[in-house]
C-alpha positions in Angstrom: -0.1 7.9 16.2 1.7 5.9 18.7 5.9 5.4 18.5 8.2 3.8 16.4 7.4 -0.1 15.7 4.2 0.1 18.6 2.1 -2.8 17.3 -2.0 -2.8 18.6 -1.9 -6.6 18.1 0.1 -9.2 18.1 2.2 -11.6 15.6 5.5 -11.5 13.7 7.1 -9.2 12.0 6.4 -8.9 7.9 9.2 -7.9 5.6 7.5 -4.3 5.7 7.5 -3.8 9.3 10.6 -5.1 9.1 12.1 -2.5 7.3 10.0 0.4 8.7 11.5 -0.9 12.1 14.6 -1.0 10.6 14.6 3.1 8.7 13.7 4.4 12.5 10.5 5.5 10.9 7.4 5.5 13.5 4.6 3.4 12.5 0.9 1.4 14.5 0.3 -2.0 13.7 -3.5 -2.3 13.1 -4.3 -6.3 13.2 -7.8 -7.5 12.3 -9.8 -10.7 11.8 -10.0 -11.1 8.0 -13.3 -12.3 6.3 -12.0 -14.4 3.3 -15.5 -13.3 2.0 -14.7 -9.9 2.0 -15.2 -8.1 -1.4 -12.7 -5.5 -0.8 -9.6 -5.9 1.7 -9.2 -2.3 1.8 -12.9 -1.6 2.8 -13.0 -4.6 5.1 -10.0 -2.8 6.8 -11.6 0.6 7.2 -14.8 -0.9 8.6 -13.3 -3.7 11.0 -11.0 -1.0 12.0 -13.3 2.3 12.1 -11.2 4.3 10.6 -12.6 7.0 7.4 -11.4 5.1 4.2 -10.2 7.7 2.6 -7.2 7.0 5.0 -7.0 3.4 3.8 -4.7 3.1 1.1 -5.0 0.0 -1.5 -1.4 -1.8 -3.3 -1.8 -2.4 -6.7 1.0 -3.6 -9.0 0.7 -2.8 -12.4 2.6 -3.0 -16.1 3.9 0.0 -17.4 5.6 -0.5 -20.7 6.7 -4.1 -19.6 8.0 -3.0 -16.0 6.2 -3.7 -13.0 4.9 -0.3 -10.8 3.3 -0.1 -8.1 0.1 2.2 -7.1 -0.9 3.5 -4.1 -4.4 4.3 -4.5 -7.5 4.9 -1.8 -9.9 2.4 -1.6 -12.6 5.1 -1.9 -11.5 5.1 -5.6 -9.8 2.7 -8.4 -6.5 3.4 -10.3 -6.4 5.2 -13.3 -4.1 3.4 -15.6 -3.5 6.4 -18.1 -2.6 8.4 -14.9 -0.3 5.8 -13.4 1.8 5.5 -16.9 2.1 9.6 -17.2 3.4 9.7 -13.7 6.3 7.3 -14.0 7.5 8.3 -17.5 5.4 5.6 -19.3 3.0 5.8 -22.0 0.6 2.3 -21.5 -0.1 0.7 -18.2 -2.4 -2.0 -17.7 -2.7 -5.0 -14.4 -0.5 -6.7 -13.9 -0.4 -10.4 -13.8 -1.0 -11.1 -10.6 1.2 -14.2 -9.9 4.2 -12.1 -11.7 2.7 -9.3 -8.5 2.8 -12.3 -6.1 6.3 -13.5 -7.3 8.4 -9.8 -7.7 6.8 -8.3 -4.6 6.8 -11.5 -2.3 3.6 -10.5 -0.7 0.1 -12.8 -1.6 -2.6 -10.8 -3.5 -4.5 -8.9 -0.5 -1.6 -8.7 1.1 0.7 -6.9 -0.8 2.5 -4.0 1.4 4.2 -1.2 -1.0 6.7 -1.4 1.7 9.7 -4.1 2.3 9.0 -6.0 -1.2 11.3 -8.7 -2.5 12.1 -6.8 -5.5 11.9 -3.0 -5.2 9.5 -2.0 -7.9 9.0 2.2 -8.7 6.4 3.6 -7.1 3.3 6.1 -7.6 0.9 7.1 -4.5 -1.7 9.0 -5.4 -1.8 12.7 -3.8 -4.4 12.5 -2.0 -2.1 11.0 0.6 -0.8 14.2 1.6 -3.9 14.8 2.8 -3.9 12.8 5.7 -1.6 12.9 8.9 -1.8 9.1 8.6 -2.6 6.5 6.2 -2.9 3.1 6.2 -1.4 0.8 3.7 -1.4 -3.1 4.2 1.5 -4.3 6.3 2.2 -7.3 3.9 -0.3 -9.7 4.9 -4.5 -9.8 4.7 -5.8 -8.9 8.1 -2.9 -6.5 9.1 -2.6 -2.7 8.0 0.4 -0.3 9.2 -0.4 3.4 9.8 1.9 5.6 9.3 2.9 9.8 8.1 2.0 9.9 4.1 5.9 11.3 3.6 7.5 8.4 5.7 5.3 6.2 2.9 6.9 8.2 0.3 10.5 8.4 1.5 10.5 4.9 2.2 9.2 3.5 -1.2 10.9 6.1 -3.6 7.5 7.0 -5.0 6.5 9.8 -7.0 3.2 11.8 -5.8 0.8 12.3 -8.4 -3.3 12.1 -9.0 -3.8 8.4 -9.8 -7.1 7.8 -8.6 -10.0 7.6 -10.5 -13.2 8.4 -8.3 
């Protein structure tokens, strides 16, 4: 992984570089050409970009007993709901809705980066993060992914680790 804020492509910042730039923590800018027909943003990533998708890490906002959570799940997989809840204290989870996603987080649905969101929401990523010396989660906008350490992910989103994916 290349240093702190080193960016393969060009543009402007988004709130999450932002304030991975900002924490000192060491991230890569992946930027790609997103399809608008693409099924899956997190596939399209890992296939535009060549990179195992294991490593490619999906945002998904969710409800857990009427507070929005986040999940950090691989796109290999889906999110196990029942998982999710048991991992942040909660008993139900289900989607959220996702303008009240678009709204709290201030990231547009493909787009949404766990990282730098309008309203800090709690946070689950799913172990199998650790796994990996890097992952890549969206930087905050469709067509642009940010690789960086699993624990920088953690550390800088307050998340709790814990087997949230369904396979």
């Amino acid at each position: 992984m290349a240093g702190m804020g080193k960016k393969k492509s060009g543009g402007q910042g988004t709130p999450a570089t932002v304030a991975l730039a900002k924490a000192g923590v060491a991230f890569t800018l992946h930027g790609y050409e997103h399809d608008p027909g693409a099924d899956s943003y997190g596939t399209e990533a890992a296939q535009v970009l060549g990179i195992d998708a294991a490593r490619v890490f999906k945002t998904l906002v969710a409800d857990v007993d009427g507070t929005l959570t986040v999940a950090v799940v691989p796109v290999t997989g889906s999110l196990d709901l029942k998982a999710l809840a048991s991992a942040v204290g909660g008993k139900r989870a289900a989607m959220a809705d996702p303008a009240a996603a678009e709204r709290t987080t201030g990231y547009v649905l493909g787009g949404i980066s766990p990282l730098g969101q309008r309203k800090r929401l709690r946070t689950a990523v799913d172990a199998t993060a650790l796994d990996h010396a890097t992952v890549f989660v969206s930087a905050g906008r469709r067509g642009l992914e940010v690789e960086l350490a699993p624990a920088d992910l953690v550390a800088q989103t307050g998340a709790v680790t814990a087997a949230i994916r369904r396979a």
